[in-house]
C-alpha positions, 0 to 999 in steps of 0.5 A: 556450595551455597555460592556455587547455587547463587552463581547457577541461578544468575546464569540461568536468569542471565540466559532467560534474559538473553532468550526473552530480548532475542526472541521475545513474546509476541505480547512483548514486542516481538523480540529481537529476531522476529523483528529481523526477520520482518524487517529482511522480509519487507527489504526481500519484497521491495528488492524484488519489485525493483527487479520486476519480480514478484514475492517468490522472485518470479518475474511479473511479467510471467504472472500474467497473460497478454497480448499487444495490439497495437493498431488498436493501441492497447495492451489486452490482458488474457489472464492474471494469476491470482497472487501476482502482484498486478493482481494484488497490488494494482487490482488488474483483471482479465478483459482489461485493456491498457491504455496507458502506463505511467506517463505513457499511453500504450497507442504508439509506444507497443508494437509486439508482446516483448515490448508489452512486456518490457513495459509492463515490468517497468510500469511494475518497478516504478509504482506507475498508475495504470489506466485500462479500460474494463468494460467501456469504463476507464479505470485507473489502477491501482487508486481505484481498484477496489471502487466498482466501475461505473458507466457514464451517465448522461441524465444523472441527477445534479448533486445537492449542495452541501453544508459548509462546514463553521470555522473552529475557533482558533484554540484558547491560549492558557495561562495562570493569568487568564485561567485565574481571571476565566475562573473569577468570571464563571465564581462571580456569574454564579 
């Protein structure tokens, strides 16, 4: 009996090694599966952006409203949902107008709503920047998303020179050596 007990609790401390490695706490790195499950959530996002669809699979071009126009030469966007990736990733606003995507500028390039939509999917796949203007400001998305546009400004004070920074010395190489003679010099200077 007493070896059947002995074979019972290494069973059992065999399966609770085998939960901890599998599905770990989050103080123990997470474990095995939830590492997974990150990993195939990350791999699901980017396929997608590759598809032109956002997170939930919708196409991103359908995450928003806009219109072409192209004797002006920009694509005007009406509206954005909240979620959608030209929101959050590129900071995109109702009003903006799209001057450029990627490479490209929109004057001579969009003639009709499909066309804006096909390029603004493929501006989507390839990471392009996008450059709208947002108030008489251009911008461009997503590098400065998150700064406030501001307004040229023709009397703006000159800015003041700042200090150069002082070379670092280049870093001290130890030896046993040189660190022996360091230390005779700082015994002998005291």
């Amino acid at each position: 009996m007493k070896g059947a007990g002995i074979g019972l609790v290494a069973l059992l401390l065999g399966v609770a090694i085998i939960f901890w490695i599998m599905f770990g706490g989050k103080g123990q790195g997470g474990g095995y599966v939830r590492q997974e499950l990150e990993t195939r959530e990350k791999a699901t996002e980017q396929i997608n952006a590759f598809g032109g669809k956002d997170a939930t699979g919708t196409p991103v071009a359908e995450t928003l409203s806009y219109s072409a126009e192209p004797v002006r030469g920009v694509i005007v966007i009406n509206e954005v949902k909240p979620d959608s990736p030209f929101a959050t990733k590129y900071g995109l606003m109702a009003g903006d107008k799209v001057l450029e995507l990627g490479p490209q500028p929109v004057k001579g390039l969009v003639s009709s709503d499909a066309e804006a939509k096909d390029w603004l999917t493929d501006a989507f796949q390839r990471s392009y920047q996008i450059v709208v203007d947002r108030n008489g400001t251009k911008l461009t998305l997503p590098d400065q998303r998150q700064s406030p546009p501001t307004p040229a400004v023709t009397n703006a004070p000159a800015p003041q020179p700042q200090e150069q920074p002082q070379p670092q010395q280049p870093a001290k190489r130890h030896s046993i050596t040189g660190d022996a003679h360091d230390l005779v010099n700082k015994i002998q200077t005291h």
